[in-house]
Structures are given as structure tokens and as C-alpha cells.
N, C-alpha and C positions, 0 to 999 in steps of 0.2 A: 504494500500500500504506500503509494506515494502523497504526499501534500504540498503542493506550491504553498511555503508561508509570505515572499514578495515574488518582486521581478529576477531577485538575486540572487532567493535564497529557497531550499527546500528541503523536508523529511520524509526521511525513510523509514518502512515499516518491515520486516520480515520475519516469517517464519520457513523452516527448510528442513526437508530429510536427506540427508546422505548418507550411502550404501556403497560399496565397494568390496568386492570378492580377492580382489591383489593387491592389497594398497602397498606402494612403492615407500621405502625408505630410503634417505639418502645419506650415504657414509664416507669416510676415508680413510683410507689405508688397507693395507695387505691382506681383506678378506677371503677368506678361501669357502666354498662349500655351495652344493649345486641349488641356493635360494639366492648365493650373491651374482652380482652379475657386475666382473670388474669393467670400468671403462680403459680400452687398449692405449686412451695415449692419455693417460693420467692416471694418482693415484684415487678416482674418485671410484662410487660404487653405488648399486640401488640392491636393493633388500625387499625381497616381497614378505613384505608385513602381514597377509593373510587378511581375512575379512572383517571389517568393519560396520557398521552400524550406527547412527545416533541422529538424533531433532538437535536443531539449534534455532537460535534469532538473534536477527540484528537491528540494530537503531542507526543509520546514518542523517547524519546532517553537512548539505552541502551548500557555500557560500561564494556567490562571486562577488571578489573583493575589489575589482578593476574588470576592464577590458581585458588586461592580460595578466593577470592573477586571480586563481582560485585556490579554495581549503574545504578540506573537508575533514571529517571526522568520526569515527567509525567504532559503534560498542558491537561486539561481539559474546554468544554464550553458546557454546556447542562442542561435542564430541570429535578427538582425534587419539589414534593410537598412542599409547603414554607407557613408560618403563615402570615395571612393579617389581621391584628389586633389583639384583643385582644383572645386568646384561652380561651375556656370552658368546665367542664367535662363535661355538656349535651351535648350527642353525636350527634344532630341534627344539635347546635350550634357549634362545635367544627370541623365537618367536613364544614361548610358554611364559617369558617373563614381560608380554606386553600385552594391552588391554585398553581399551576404548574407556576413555575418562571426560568428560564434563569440566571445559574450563572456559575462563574468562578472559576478552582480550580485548584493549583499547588502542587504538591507531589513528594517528593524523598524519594529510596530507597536505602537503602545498605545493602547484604548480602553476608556473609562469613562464613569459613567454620574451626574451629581451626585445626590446624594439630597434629597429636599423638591421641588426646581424639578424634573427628570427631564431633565434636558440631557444629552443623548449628545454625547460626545465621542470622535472617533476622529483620532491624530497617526500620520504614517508619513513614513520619509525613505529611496530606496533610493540607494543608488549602483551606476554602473554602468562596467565598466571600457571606458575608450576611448569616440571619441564615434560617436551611434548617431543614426537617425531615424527609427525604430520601435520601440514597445513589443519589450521582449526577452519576458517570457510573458504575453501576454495575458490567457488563462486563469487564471493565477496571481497575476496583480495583479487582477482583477477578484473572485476569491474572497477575498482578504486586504483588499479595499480599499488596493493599493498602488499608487502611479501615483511615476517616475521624481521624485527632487528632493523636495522636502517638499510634502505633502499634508495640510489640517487641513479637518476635515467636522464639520460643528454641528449638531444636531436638536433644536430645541426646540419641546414641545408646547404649543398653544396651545388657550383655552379654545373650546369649539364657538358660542357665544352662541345656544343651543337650537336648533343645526341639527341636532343630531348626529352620527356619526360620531365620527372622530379625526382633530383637524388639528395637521398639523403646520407649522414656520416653519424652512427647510433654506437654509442658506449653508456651500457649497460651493469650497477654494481650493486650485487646482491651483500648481506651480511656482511657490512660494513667492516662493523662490530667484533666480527666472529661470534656471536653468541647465541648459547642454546646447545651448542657440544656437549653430546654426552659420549661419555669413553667404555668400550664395549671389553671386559676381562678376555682374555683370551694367552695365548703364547706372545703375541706382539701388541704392548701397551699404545701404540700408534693408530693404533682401531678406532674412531667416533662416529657416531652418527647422529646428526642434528634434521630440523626441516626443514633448512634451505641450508644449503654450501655456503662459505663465502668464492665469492666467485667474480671475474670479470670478463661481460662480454664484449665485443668491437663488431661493427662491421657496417656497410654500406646496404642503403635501400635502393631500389629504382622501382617509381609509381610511372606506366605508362600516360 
């Protein structure tokens, strides 16, 4: 349910079920064992977490504060897979020590737009209470552009050199922070696994 409350500004209402039969975790370092699935040109990894279930809701409120800034602000209450004691690389043990838990998370955005250059700029920091290994709403970090911990996203347009189109030059940085690392017991202490990586990406767009 939405409400326009001005011309500038409005709220959001939600409720949501999410369901998931593989839900993916994401880790780093030397895991072994046929749930992990290493990536070939790094030491990252995903972890099928097994099946999931849970309701959530959310409260958003969004404000244009300019022509080329906006903020937004984002309460969250909903089920993600969460560690119930101690984590282990044997994948047996490791999925028997995790469990769909009920938690709360609040997040704000700001995005703007420079004038002259046209550089899009979008900052978002959520926090989330207690520690987690998946996304709490999906759905709702994916429309807000919010992703756990700090997140800063750059678009700058860059000239076509008579191709045409519209290209852009996009660098991308997840978990700023690094935080939300949880370290997985095993033979090699180098094991973590959090819900989002920190990470960065680069690269160029072209909109025909």
C-alpha cells in the first residue's frame, strides 16, 4: 500500500512471504564439500543454505529533497537464514547449525545527481539486528538499492566517440565496512561467511 503524503514525498506499506528451497550463502575462503561451490578466479564461494520460509513487513518513507537529491528510509521485520551455534565446514554440520530467524533492520538512502558532469550518486547503510547470512528482504533492498552494511554506487556518463547510444562508466561497492563476517570452525580459520561480500565492481554500460 502506497500513500502520496505531498508532491515530494510518500509511504510505504508492506507485507511479504518469502520461500526459497536453495537459498544461497555467500563465503570466503578454502571451502571444500559438494554444497560449496568455489568461484574459479577468487577466493569467494556460495553455500546452498537449504530451504527457507518466513512473513515479513516493511515501512518505507520516500522524500525528494531537490530536483537532484533524494532519501529514503527503510524499517524492515522478516525472516533470513541465521547461525544457531557454532558453524562448521562439514556441510552436513554446517547447514544443521542454521535456521530461519525473525529480525529487524533499518536503512537509509541518499541519492543524487551532480549537475554539469551528471554523476549519479547513490549512499545506503542498513543495519540489521543480530547476525544473519541472508538478505532479510530481498525484494526491498533490490527496489531501494539497499544491500546490508554500506553500499556507494557511481554512474558516470561517458562521451559515445560517435558510436552512439548512451555509455555509461558504473563502479559498484558493496560492504564497505566489511561487516557481518561470520567465521565458519573448520581445519582452515580463513572460512567466513556473511550476506553480502565486500566487494568491488567496475565496468561500462551501453543503452542503444
Amino acid at each position: 500500500v502506497q500513500h502520496k503524503l505531498t508532491g515530494r514525498a510518500s509511504f510505504e506499506a508492506a507485507a511479504f512471504h518469502d520461500a526459497a528451497q536453495h537459498e544461497a550463502i555467500f563465503g570466503s575462503g578454502p571451502a571444500a564439500g559438494p554444497d560449496f561451490f568455489q568461484d574459479a578466479f577468487s577466493s569467494a564461494f556460495l553455500y546452498d543454505g537449504g530451504r527457507t520460509s518466513s512473513w515479513g513487513t516493511r515501512l518505507a518513507y520516500r522524500q525528494k529533497i531537490s530536483d537532484n537529491l533524494d532519501f529514503a528510509a527503510v524499517y524492515s521485520w522478516a525472516g533470513d537464514l541465521s547461525p544457531v551455534g557454532e558453524l562448521n565446514t562439514t556441510s552436513g554440520d554446517l547447514r544443521n547449525n542454521l535456521a530461519t530467524r525473525n529480525h529487524h533492520s533499518l536503512a537509509a538512502q541518499v541519492s543524487g545527481k551532480l549537475p554539469g558532469s551528471g554523476t549519479q550518486l547513490t549512499a545506503s547503510y542498513e543495519w540489521i539486528s543480530g547476525a544473519t547470512l541472508t538478505p532479510l528482504d530481498t525484494f526491498g533492498e533490490a527496489a531501494y538499492q539497499i544491500e546490508p552494511s554500506l553500499h556507494l554506487s557511481i554512474h558516470q556518463p561517458i562521451p559515445s566517440f560517435g558510436l552512439g547510444g548512451r555509455w555509461e562508466a558504473l563502479a559498484d561497492f558493496s560492504n564497505l565496512f566489511a561487516q557481518g563476517y561470520i567465521p565458519v570452525n573448520g581445519q582452515d580459520s580463513r572460512v567466513m561467511v556473511a550476506p553480502v561480500l565486500r566487494s568491488f565492481r567496475g565496468g561500462v554500460s551501453f543503452q542503444f
